[in-house]
C-alpha positions as CSV (number, residue, x, y, z in Angstrom):
1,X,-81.1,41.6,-155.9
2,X,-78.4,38.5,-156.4
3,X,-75.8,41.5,-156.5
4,X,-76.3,42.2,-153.1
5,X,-77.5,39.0,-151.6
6,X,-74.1,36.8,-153.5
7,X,-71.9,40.1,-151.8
8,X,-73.3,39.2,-148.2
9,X,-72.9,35.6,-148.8
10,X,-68.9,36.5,-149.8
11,X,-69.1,38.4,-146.8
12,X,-69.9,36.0,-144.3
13,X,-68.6,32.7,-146.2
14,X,-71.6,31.4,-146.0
15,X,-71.7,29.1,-149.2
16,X,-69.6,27.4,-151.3
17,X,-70.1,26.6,-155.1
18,X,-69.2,22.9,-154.6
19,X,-71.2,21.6,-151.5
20,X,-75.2,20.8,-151.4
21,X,-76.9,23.1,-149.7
22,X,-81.0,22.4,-148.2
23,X,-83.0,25.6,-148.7
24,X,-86.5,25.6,-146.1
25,X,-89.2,26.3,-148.5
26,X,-92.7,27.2,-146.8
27,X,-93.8,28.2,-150.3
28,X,-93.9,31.8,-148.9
29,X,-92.4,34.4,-150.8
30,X,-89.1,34.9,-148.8
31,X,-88.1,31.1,-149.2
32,X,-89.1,31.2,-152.7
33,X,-87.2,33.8,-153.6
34,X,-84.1,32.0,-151.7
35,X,-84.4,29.0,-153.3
36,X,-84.6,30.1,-157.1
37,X,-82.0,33.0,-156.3
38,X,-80.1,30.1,-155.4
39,X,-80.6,27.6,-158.1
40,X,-80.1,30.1,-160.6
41,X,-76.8,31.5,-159.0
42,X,-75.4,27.5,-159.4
43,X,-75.6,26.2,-156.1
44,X,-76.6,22.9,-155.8
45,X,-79.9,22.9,-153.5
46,X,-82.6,20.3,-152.1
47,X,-86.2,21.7,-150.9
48,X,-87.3,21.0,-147.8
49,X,-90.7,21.9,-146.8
50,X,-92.7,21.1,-143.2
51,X,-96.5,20.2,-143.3
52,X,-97.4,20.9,-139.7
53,X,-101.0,20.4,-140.0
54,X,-102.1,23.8,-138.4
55,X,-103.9,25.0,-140.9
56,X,-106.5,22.2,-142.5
57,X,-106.3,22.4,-146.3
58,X,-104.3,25.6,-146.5
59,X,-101.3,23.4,-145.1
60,X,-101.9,21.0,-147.9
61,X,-102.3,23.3,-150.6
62,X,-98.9,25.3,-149.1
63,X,-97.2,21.7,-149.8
64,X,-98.9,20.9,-153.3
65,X,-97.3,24.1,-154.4
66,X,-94.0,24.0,-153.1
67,X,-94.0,19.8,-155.0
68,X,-94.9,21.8,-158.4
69,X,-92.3,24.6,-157.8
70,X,-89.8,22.1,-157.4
71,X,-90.9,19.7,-159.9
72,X,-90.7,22.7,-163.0
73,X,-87.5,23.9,-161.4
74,X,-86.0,20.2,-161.4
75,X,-85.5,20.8,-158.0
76,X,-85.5,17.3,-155.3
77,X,-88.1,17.8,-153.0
78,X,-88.2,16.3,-149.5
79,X,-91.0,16.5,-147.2
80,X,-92.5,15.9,-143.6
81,X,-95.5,15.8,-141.9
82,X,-96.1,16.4,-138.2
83,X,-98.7,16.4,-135.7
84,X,-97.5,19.4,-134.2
85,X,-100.3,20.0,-131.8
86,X,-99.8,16.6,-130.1
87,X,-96.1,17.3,-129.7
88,X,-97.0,20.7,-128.1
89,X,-98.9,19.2,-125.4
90,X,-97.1,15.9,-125.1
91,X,-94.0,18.4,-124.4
92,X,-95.6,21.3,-122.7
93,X,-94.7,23.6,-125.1
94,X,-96.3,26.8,-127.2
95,X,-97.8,25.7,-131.1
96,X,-94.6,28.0,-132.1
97,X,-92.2,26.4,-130.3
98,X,-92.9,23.0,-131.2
99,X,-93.4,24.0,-134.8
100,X,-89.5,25.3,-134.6
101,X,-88.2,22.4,-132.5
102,X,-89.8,19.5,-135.2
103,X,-88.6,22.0,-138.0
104,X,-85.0,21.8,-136.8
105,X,-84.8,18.5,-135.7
106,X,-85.9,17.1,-139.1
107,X,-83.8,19.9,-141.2
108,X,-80.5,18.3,-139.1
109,X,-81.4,14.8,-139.7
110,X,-81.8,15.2,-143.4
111,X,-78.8,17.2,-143.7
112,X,-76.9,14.7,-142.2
113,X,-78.9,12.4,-144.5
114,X,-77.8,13.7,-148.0
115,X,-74.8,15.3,-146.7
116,X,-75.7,18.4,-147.6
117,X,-73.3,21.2,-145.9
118,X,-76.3,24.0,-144.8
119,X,-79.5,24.3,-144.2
120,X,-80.6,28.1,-145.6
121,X,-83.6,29.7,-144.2
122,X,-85.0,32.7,-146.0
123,X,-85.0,35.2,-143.0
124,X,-84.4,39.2,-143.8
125,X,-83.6,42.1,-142.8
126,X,-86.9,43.4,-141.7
127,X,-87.5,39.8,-139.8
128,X,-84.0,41.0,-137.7
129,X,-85.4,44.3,-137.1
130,X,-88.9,42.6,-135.9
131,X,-86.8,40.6,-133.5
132,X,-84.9,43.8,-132.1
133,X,-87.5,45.6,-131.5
134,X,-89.5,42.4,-129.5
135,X,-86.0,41.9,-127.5
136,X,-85.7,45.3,-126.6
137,X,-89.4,45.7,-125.3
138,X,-89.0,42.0,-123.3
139,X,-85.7,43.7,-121.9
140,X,-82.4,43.1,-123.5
141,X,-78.4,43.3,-123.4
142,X,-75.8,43.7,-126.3
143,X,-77.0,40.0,-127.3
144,X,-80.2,41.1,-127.9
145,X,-79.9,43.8,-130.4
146,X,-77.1,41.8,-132.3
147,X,-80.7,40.9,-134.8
148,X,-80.7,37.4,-136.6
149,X,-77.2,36.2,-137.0
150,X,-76.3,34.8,-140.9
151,X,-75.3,31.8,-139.5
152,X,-75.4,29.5,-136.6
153,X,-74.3,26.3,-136.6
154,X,-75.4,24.9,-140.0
155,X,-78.2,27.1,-140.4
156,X,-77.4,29.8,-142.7
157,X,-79.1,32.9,-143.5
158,X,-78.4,34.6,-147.3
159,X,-81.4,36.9,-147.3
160,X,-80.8,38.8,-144.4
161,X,-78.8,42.0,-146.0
162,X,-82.2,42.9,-148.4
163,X,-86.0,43.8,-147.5
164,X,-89.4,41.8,-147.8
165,X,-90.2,44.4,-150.1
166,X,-87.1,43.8,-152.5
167,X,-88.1,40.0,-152.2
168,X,-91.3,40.5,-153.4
169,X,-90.7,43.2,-156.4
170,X,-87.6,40.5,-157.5
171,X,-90.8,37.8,-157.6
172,X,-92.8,40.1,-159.5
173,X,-90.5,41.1,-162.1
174,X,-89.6,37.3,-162.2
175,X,-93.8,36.2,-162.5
176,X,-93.1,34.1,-159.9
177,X,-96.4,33.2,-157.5
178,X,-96.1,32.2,-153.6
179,X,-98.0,31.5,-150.9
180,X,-99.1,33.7,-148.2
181,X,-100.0,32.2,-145.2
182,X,-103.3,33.6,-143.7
183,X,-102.0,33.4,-139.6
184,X,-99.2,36.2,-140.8
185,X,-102.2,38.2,-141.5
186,X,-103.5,38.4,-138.0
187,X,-102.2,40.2,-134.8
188,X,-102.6,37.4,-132.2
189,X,-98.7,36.7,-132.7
190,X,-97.0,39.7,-130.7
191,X,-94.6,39.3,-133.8
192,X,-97.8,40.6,-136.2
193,X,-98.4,43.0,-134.3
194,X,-94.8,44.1,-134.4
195,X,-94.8,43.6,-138.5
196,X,-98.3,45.6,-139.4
197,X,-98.2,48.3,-136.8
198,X,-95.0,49.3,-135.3
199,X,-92.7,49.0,-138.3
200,X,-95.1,51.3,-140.4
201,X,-94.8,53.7,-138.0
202,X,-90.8,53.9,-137.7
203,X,-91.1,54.1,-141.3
204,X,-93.3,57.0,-141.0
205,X,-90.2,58.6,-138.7
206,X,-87.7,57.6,-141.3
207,X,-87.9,55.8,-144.3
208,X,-84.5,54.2,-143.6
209,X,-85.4,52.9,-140.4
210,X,-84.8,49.2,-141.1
211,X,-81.4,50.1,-142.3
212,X,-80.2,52.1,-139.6
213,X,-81.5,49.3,-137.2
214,X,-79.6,46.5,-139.5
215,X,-76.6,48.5,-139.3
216,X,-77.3,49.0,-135.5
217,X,-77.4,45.4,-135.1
218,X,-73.9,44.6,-137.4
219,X,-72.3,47.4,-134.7
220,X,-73.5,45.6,-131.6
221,X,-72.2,42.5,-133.4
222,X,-68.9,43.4,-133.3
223,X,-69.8,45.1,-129.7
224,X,-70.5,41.5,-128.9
225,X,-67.5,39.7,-130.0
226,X,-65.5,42.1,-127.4
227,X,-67.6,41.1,-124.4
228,X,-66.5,37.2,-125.8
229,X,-63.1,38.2,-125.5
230,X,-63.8,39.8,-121.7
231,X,-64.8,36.7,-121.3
232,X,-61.6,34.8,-122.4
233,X,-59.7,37.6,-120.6
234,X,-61.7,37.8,-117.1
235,X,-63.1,34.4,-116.5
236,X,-61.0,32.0,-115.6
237,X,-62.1,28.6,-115.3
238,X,-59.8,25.5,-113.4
239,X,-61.1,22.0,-112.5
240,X,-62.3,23.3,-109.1
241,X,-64.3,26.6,-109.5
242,X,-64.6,29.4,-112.3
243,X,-63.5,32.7,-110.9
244,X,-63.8,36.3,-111.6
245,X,-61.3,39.4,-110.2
246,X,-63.1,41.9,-108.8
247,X,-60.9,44.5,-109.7
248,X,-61.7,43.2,-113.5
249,X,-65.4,44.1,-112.9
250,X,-66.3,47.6,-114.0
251,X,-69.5,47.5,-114.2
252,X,-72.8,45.7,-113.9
253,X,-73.2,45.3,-117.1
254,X,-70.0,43.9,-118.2
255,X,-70.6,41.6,-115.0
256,X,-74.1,40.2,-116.0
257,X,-72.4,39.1,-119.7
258,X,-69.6,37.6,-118.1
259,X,-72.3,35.4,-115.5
260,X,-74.5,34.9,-118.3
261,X,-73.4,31.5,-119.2
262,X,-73.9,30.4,-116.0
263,X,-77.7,31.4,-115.8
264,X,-77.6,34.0,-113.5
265,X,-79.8,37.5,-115.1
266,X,-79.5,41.0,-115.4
267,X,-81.1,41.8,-111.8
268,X,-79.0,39.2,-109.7
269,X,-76.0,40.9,-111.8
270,X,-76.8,44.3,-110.2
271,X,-77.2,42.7,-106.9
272,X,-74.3,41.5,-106.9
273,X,-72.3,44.6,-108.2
274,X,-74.0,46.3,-105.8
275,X,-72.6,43.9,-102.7
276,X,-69.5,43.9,-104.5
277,X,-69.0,47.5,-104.6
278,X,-70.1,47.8,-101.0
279,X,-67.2,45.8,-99.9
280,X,-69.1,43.0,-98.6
281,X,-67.9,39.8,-98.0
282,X,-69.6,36.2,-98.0
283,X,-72.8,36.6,-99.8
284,X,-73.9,33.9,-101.8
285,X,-76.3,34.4,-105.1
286,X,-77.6,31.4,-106.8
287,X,-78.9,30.6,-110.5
288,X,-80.5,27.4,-111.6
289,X,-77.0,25.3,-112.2
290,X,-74.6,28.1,-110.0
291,X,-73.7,29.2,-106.6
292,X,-71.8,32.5,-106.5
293,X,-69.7,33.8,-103.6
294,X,-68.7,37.2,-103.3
295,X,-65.0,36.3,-101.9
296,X,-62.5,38.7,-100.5
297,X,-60.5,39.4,-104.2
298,X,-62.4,37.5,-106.2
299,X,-66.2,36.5,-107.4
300,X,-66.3,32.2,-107.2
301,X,-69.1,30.5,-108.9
302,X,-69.3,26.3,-108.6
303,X,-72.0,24.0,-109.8
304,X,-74.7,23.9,-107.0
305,X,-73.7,21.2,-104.2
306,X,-75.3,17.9,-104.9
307,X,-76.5,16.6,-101.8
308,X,-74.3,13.8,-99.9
309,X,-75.6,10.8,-98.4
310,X,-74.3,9.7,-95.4
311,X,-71.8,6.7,-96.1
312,X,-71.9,3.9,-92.9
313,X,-68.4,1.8,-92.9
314,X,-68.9,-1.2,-90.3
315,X,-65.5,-2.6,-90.9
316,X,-62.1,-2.0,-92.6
317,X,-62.3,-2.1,-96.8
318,X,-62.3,0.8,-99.6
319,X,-65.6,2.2,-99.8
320,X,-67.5,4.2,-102.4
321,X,-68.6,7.9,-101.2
322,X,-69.1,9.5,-104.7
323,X,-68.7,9.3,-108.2
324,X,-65.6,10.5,-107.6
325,X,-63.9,9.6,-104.4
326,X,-63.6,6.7,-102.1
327,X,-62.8,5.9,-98.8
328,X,-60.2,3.4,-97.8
329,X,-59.8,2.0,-94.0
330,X,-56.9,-0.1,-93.0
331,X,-55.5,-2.0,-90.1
332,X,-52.0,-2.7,-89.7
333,X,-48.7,-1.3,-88.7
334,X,-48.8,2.1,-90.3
335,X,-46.3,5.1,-89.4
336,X,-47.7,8.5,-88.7
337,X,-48.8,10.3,-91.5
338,X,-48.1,13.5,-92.6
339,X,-50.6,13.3,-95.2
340,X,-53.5,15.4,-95.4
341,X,-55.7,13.5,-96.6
342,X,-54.2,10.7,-94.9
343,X,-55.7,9.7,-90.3
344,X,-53.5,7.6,-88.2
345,X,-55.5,7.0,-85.8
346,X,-55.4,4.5,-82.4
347,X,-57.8,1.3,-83.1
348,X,-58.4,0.9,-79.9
349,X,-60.0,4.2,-79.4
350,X,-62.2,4.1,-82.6
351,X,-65.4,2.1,-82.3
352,X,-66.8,1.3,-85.6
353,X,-69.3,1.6,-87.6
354,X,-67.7,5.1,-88.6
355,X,-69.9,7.6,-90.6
356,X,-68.6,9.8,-93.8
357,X,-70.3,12.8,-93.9
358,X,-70.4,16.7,-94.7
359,X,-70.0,19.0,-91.5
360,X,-73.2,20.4,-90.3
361,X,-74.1,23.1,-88.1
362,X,-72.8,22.6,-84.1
363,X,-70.1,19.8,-84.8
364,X,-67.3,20.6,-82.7
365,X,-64.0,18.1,-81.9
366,X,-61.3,18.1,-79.8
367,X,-58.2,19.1,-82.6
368,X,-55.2,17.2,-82.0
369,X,-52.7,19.5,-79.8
370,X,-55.6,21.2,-78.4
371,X,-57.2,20.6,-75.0
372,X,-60.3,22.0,-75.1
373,X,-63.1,21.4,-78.1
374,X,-63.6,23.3,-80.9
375,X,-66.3,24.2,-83.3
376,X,-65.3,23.1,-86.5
377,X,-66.9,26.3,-88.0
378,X,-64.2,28.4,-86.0
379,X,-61.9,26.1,-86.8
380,X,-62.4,26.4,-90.4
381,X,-62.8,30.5,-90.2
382,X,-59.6,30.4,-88.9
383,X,-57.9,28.9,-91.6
384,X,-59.6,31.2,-93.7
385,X,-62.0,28.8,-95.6
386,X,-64.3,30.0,-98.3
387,X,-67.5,29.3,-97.7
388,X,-67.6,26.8,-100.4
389,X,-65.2,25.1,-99.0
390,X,-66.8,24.8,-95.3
391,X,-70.4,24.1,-96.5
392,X,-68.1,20.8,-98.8
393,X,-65.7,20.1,-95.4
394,X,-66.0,16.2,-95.3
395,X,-66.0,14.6,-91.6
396,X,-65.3,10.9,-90.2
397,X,-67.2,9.8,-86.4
398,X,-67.2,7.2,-84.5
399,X,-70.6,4.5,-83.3
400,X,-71.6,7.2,-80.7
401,X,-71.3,10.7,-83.4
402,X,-68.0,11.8,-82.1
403,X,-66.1,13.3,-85.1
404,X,-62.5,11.6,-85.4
405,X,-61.4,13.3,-88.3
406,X,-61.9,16.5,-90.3
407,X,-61.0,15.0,-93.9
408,X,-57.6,17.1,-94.3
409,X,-57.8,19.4,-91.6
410,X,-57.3,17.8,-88.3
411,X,-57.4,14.3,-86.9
412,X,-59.2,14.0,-83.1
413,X,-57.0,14.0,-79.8
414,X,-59.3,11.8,-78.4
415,X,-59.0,9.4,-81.1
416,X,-54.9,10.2,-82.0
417,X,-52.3,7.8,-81.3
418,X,-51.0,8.4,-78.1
419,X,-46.7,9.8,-78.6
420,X,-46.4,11.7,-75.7
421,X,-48.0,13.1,-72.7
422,X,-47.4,16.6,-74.3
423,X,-47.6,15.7,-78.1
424,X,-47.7,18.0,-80.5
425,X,-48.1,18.3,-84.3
426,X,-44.4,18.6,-84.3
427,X,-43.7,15.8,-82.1
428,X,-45.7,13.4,-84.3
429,X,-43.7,14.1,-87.6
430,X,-40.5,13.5,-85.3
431,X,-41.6,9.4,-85.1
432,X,-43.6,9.6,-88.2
433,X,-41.3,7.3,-89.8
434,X,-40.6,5.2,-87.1
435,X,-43.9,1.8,-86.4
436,X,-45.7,2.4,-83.4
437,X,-46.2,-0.2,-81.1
438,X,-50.5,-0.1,-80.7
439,X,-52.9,-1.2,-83.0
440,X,-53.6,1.4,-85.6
441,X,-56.1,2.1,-88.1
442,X,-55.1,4.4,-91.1
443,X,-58.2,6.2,-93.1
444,X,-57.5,7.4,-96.8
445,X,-59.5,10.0,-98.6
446,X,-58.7,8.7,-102.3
């Protein structure tokens, strides 16, 4: 069996001769088997074995053997002891899940404690097969028939290119004992049931079953590694939004992998596909982190808008809206500014305390160069605004709620410096440079 199992580590570079390496020993066969396959290849191993309490003496007799194994192999043996029930319910998580989060979390931490290079678990071939077959009966993409990877992160997997059965005639011919733990020999795990009744069956339809799955599996691997590159190729990601081109999209499927990161699932892919296709303009989806908008060439997907609180400025000084921004207000003999993000505005028509805050539904203003009001959502259609970018559209009012400024859009006629009886935009940038004789107040968006 080292034949095949020192080819797959080659294979995958998944050891080296001169590095220490910690092998998870359960005292079950499989991580038996790894760990003397192991020590007598050369490498340079530690045991690490988990007492989680679960199982009254059994537990304790599982760790009395794997201290003996280790002790005639000259082996160094580490151990821990948890209280895994308590850390399920002080965690709200399954027995199973907690067992696997302490497992981890200890395996890390004494990794980084010896400075050992891996940690190898003794997971085969049939285990990747009994994980294909529950992923495709919960429902599964390309991801989910990929089987148990041979490494991830430090975690590295050697056994996973031979059988249980292989494992256990190489222990038999060796006369080496193991463990067997008893809850692997009931069906209350889904994953039992999975091991004692449907894998004997797809045995009984072909004998090479688990092989053809495990090559299955090494196909949609590589199947796998094109989506990443899709993803290089068709996401593109800038400090404002992450963005997909529709014409890049060909199907739903392609699209659900490329939104996957971002939390949003197979259905809400089709959905969205679906309004894609359609033609359909403006719709908004929404995962647990992401807002997507079906724009007119393009998919864009932001973090979900973190609500704004309102931001009162009684007098002139640089104020604090976000972790991000800040607002300053000055009074003073300022030119007209050209500057978007930049308000020259008449002090004596702005009554303080002024507000900061997002636009909401019904504001309207009176644009400079305009006459009449305007409702800042028309105002914003008709510079062709995403929807993000409306729903994020930052506005400035006065004491009595009359907005003075549209942060970068438009500053308030009623509110403007006064040039001319028939100013226009143009006409301000003609005396831009030039001091203007009232009192003004200049707002900055920094």
């Amino acid at each position: 069996m080292w034949s095949k199992v020192s080819q797959y580590i080659e294979k995958h570079k998944l050891l080296n001769d001169s590095d220490l390496y910690i092998v998870a020993l359960s005292g079950g066969a499989d991580s038996v088997a790894l760990l003397l396959l192991l020590k007598d290849a050369g490498f340079n191993v530690h045991a690490a074995h988990c007492n989680f309490h679960l199982r009254g003496t059994e537990s304790d007799g599982d760790e009395l053997f794997c201290e003996r194994l280790c002790s005639a192999e000259n082996i160094p043996f580490h151990r821990a002891h948890f209280d895994t029930r308590e850390y399920a319910e002080l965690h709200k998580v399954s027995i199973e899940m907690a067992a696997r989060e302490l497992r981890y979390r200890w395996f890390e931490q004494l990794r980084e404690d010896v400075g050992a290079a891996g940690i190898c678990v003794a997971h085969h071939r049939d285990d990747s097969v009994e994980t294909i077959i529950l992923n495709m009966v919960r429902g599964t993409g390309v991801r989910g028939l990929t089987g148990i990877r041979p490494r991830n992160g430090h975690i590295l997997r050697p056994l996973l290119c031979v059988s249980r059965a292989e494992i256990e005639r190489y222990l038999a011919e060796r006369g080496q004992e193991y463990v067997t733990d008893s809850t692997n020999l009931e069906d209350e795990a889904t994953r039992n049931k999975v091991r004692h009744h449907v894998i004997p069956e797809l045995r009984q339809l072909n004998a090479k079953a688990m092989e053809n799955m495990q090559r299955m599996a090494e196909r949609m691997q590589a199947v796998e590694m094109l989506l990443d590159d899709c993803k290089t190729k068709y996401v593109r990601v800038d400090s404002e939004r992450i963005s997909i081109r529709k014409c890049d999209v060909l199907n739903d499927y392609l699209l659900y992998e490329l939104l996957a990161d971002y939390g949003f699932n197979a259905f809400q892919a089709s959905q969205i596909y679906s309004s894609m296709s359609a033609g359909s303009v403006g719709s908004v989806f929404s995962s647990p982190d992401y807002d997507l908008l079906v724009d007119r060439e393009c998919l864009l997907i932001e973090p979900l808008l973190k609500p704004l609180k309102p931001l009162v400025i009684p007098e002139t000084g640089t104020y604090v809206l976000d972790e991000k921004r800040k607002i300053r207000v000055e009074s003073g003999d300022f030119p007209v500014s050209k500057e978007p993000f930049v308000a020259t505005l008449d002090a004596s028509k702005v009554c303080f305390p002024l507000t900061v805050r997002r636009v909401e539904e019904g504001d309207w203003m009176v644009p400079f160069g305009m006459k009449g009001r305007k409702l800042l959502s028309d105002l914003m259609t008709d510079l062709k605004m995403s929807i993000f970018n409306k729903r994020k559209q930052l506005v400035i009012t006065d004491n009595q709620g009359v907005i003075v400024w549209a942060i970068g859009l438009r500053v308030s006629r009623l509110s403007a410096v006064s040039v001319s009886a028939s100013a226009t935009q143009a006409s301000v940038s003609a005396v831009s440079d030039s001091r203007l004789a009232v009192p003004v107040l200049r707002l900055s968006l920094l």
